[in-house]
C-alpha positions as CSV (number, residue, x, y, z in Angstrom):
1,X,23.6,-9.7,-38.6
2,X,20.3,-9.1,-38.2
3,X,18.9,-8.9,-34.3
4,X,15.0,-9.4,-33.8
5,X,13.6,-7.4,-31.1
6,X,11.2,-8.2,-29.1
7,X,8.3,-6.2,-27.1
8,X,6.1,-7.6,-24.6
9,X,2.5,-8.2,-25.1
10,X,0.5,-4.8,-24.8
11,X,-1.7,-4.6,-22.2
12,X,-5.4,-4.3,-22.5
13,X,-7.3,-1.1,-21.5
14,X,-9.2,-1.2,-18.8
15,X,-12.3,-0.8,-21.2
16,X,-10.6,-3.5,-23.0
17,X,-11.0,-5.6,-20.1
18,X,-14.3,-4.5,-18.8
19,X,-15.4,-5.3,-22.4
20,X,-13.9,-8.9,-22.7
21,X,-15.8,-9.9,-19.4
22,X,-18.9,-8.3,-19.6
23,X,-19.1,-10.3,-23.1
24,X,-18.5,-13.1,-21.4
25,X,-20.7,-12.7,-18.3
26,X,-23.3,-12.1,-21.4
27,X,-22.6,-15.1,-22.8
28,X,-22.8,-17.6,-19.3
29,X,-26.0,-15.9,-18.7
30,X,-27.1,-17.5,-22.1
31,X,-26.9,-14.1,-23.8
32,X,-30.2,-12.5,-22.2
33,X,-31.6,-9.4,-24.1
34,X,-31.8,-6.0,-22.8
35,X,-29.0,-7.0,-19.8
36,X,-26.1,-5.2,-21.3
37,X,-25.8,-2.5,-18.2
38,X,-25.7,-5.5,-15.5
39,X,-23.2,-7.3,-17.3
40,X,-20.8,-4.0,-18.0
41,X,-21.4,-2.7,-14.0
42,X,-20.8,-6.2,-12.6
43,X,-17.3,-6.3,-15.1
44,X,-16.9,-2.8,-13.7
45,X,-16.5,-4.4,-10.2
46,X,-14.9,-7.4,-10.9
47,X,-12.0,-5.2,-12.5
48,X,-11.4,-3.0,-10.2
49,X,-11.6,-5.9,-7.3
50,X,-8.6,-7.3,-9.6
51,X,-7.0,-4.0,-9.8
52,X,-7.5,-3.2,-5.8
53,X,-6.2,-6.9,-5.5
54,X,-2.5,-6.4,-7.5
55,X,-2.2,-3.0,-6.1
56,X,-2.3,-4.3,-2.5
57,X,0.3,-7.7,-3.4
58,X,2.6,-5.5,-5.0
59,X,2.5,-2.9,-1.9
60,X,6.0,-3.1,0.6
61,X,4.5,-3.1,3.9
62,X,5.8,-0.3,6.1
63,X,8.9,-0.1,8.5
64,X,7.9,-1.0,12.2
65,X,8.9,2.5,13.1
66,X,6.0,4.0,10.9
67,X,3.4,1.5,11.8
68,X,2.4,3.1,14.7
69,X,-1.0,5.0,14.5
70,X,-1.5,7.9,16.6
71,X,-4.6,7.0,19.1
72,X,-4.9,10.7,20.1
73,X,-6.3,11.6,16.6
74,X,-9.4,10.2,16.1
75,X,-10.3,9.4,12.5
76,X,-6.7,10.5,11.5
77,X,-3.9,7.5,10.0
78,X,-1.1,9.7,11.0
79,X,2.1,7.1,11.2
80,X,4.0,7.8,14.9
81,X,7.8,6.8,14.5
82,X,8.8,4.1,16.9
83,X,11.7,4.9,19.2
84,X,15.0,3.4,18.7
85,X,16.6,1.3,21.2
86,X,19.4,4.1,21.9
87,X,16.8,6.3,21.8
88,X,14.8,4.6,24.6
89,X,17.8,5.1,27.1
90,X,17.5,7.9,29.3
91,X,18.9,10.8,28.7
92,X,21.1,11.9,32.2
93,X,19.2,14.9,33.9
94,X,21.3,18.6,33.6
95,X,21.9,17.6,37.7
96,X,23.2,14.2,36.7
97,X,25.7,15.7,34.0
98,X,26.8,18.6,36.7
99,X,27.3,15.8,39.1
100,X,29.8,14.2,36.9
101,X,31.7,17.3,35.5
102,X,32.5,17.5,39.4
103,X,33.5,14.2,39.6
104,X,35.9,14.4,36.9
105,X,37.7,17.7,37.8
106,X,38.1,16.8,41.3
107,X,39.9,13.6,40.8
C-alpha cells in the first residue's frame, strides 16, 4: 500500500514577492520605461506593510498585570505588574500583629 504524502505549498521569498508585485505595479502603470526602482521601492513597502500587518494579528495581546506602563520613565515601555486582589489587602502593621499575639495568649 502505497501512501502519497503531501507538503504544503512553499512559500515565496520575500524577493519573490517584492518581484511579483513590482511586475505588476509595472504593468498597471502601462509598463513605463526607466521606472523599475519606483515600482521595486513601492513593492518594498507594500510587503513589509503586509508583513507588519500579520505580525501584529497573529500577536497575543498582553496579561492586564503587564499592561501597565511605568509613567515615571519617560520614553521607556517598561511593563509594571498589576497588583492582585490579595495582594491589594493590607498587610496588618508589626503593632497590629503584637496586638493580637496578646490577645490570643491572654484568653
Amino acid at each position: 500500500m502505497s501512501e502519497e504524502i503531501t507538503q504544503a505549498p512553499e512559500t515565496p521569498s520575500r524577493d519573490e514577492r517584492i518581484g511579483k508585485l513590482a511586475y505588476q505595479l509595472w504593468e498597471e502603470e502601462g509598463r513605463p520605461e526607466g521606472r523599475h526602482e519606483d515600482h521595486w521601492y513601492r513593492a518594498t513597502a507594500m510587503v513589509d506593510a503586509e508583513d507588519q500587518e500579520q505580525i501584529e494579528a497573529a500577536a497575543e495581546p498582553l496579561p492586564s498585570y503587564l499592561s501597565r506602563v511605568a509613567d515615571d520613565m519617560p520614553g521607556a515601555a517598561v511593563a509594571q505588574p498589576v497588583e492582585s486582589p490579595k495582594a491589594a489587602t493590607k498587610e496588618p502593621s508589626l503593632e497590629e500583629l503584637t496586638r493580637r499575639m496578646k490577645s490570643r495568649s491572654a484568653a
